[in-house]
C-alpha positions as CSV (number, residue, x, y, z in Angstrom):
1,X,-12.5,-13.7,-29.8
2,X,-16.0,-13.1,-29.0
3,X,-17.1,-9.5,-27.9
4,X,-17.5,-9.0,-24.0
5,X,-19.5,-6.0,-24.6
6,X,-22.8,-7.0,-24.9
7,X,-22.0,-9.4,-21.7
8,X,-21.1,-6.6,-19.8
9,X,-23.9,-4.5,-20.9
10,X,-26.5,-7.4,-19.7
11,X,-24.4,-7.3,-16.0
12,X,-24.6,-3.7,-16.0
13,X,-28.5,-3.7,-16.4
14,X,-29.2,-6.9,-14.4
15,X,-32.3,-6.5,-11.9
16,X,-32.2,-9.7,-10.8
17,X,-31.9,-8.9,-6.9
18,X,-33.1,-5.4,-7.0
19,X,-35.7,-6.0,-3.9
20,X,-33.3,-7.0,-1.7
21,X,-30.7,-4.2,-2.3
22,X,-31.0,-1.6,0.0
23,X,-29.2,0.9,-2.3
24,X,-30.2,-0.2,-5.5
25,X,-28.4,-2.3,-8.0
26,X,-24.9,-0.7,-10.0
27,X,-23.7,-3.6,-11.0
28,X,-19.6,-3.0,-10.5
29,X,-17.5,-5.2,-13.1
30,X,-14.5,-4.0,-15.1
31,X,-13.5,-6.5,-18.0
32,X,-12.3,-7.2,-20.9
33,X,-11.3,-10.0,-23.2
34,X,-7.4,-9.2,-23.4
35,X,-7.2,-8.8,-19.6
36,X,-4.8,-11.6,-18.3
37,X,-5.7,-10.7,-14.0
38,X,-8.7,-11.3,-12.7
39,X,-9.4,-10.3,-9.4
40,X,-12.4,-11.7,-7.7
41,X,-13.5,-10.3,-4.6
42,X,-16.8,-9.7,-2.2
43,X,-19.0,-7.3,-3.1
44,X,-19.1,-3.4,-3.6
45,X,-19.1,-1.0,-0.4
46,X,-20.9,2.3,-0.1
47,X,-18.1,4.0,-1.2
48,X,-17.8,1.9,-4.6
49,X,-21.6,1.6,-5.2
50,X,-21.7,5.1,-5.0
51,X,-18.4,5.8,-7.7
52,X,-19.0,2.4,-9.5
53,X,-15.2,1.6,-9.6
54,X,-13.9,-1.6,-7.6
55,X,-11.1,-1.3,-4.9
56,X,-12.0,2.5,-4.9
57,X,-11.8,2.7,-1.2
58,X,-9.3,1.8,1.7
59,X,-9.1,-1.3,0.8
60,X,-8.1,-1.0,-2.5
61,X,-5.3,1.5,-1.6
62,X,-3.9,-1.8,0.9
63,X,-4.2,-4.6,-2.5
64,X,-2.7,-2.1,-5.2
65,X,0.1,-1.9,-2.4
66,X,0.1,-5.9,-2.0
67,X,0.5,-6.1,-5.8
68,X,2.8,-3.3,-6.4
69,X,0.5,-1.3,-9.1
70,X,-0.4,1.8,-9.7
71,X,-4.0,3.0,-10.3
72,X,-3.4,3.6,-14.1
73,X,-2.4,-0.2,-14.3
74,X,-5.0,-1.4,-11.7
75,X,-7.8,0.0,-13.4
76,X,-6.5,-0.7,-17.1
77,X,-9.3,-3.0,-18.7
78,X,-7.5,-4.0,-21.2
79,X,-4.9,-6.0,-18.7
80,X,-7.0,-6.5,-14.9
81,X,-10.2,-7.9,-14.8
82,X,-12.4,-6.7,-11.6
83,X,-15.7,-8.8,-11.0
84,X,-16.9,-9.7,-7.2
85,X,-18.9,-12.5,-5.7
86,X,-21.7,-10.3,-5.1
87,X,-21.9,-7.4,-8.2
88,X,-24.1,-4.6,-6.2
89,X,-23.7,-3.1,-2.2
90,X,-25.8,-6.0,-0.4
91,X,-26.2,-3.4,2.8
92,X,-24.9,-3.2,6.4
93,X,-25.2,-5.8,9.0
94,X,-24.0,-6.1,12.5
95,X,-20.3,-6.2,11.7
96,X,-19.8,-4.7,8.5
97,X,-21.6,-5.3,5.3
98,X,-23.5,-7.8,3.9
99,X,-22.2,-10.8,2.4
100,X,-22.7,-11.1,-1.4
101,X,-25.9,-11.4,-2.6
102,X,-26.2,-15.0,-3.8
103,X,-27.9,-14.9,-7.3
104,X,-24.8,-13.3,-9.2
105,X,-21.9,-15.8,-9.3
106,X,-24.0,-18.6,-10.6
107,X,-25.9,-16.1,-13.0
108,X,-22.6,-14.4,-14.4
109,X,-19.0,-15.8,-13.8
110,X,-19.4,-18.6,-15.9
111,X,-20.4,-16.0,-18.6
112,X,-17.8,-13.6,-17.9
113,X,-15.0,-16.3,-17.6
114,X,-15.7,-18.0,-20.7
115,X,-15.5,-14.6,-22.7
116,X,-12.3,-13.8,-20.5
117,X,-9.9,-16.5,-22.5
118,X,-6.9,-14.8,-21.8
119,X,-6.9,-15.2,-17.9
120,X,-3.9,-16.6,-16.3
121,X,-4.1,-15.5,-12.9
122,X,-6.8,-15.2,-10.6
123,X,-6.5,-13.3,-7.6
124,X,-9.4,-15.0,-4.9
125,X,-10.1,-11.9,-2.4
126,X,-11.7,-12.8,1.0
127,X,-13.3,-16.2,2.4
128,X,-16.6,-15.5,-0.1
129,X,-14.3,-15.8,-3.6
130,X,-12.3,-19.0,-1.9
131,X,-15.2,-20.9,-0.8
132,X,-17.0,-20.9,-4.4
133,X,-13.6,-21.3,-6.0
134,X,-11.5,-23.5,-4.3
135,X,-14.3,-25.7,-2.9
136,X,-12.1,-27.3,-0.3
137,X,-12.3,-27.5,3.4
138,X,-9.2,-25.4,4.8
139,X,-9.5,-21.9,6.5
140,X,-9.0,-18.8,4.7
141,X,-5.5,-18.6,6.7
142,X,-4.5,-22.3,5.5
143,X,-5.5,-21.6,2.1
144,X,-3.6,-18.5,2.0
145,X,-0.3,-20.1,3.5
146,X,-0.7,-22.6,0.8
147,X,-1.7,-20.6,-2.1
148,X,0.7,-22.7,-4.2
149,X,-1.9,-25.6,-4.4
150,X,-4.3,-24.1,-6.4
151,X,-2.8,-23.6,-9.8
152,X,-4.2,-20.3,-11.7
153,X,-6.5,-19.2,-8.3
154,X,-4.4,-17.0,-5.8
155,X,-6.4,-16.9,-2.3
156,X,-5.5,-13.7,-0.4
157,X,-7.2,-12.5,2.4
158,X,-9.3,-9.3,2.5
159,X,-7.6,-6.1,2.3
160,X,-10.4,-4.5,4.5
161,X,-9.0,-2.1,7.2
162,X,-11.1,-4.3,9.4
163,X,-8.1,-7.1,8.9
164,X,-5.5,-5.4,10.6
165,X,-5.3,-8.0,13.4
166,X,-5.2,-11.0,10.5
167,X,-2.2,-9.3,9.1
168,X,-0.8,-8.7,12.4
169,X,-1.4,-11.9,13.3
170,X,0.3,-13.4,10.3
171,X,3.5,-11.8,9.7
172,X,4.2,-14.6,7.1
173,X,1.4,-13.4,4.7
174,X,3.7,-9.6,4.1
175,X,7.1,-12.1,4.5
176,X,6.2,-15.2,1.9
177,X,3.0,-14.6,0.3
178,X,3.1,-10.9,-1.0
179,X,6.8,-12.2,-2.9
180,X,5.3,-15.0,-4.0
181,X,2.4,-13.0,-5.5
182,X,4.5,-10.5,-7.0
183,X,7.1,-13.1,-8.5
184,X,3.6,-14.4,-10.4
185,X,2.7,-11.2,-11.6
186,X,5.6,-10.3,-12.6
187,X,5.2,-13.7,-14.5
188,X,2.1,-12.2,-16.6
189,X,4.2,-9.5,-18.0
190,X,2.3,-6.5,-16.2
């Protein structure tokens, strides 16, 4: 098994968008090569740029209720895998923040997935980690409702505070999908 390390050490210094981040880059990633959950989701917020750990905000508190888990297990390397579409805080627009910088998906998931072979399960957080995973044509609520039909990839929608009315909307997501999800991590033995 090849050493994710150095890898990591290349994300954490990567520049390549640095003009366009209103912040600065701090690249956010937590991996490792024993890890079997990967969770893929948008970018960083203010409140993770600023701490440099993923999910370390509202939202975060909402998934690690989704999937049952405590910090300690959330946050253990050596079993979850964090990465987002978008690896720095992109800034604010109009209705909340930015989307993902484009550059960092194509520069680094292939990367980071090929030196991640023990992944079974890959949890696809928001509309931005479906549509460059899942490629297909359905809604985020479609692909949700059928997140059976795409093997190792789990879509879930965004834990953000801001989808309250989603959820709301959806009473089937906390009814069918959340057991479902849990039944499959259960599955990988966490």
């Amino acid at each position: 098994m090849a050493d994710i390390k150095p890898l990591l050490e290349l994300v954490r210094q990567c520049r390549l968008c640095e003009a366009q981040l209103p912040l600065g880059p701090n690249p956010v990633v937590r991996a490792s090569a024993t890890a079997r959950l990967l969770i893929i989701g948008q970018a960083p917020g203010t409140r993770v740029h600023a701490t440099g750990i993923p999910f370390n905000d509202p939202s975060g508190d909402r998934l690690r209720q989704w999937l049952q888990m405590d910090r300690e297990t959330f946050y253990d390397e050596s079993r979850v895998a964090i990465m987002p579409m978008g690896f720095c805080y992109p800034g604010k627009g109009k209705s909340g923040d930015l989307p993902p910088r484009p550059e960092c998906a194509p520069t680094w998931h292939d990367r980071l997935l090929a030196a991640m072979p023990q992944i079974e399960l890959v949890l696809l957080v928001g509309r931005y980690a479906q549509d460059h995973y899942l490629g297909d044509k359905r809604s985020l609520t479609e692909r949700v409702r059928h997140h059976g039909d795409y093997g190792r990839f789990f879509p879930l929608p965004h834990p953000s505070p801001r989808n309250l009315l989603w959820l709301k909307r959806n009473p089937w997501f906390e009814a069918e999908v959340l057991p479902a999800l849990r039944a499959r991590l259960t599955g990988l033995g966490r």
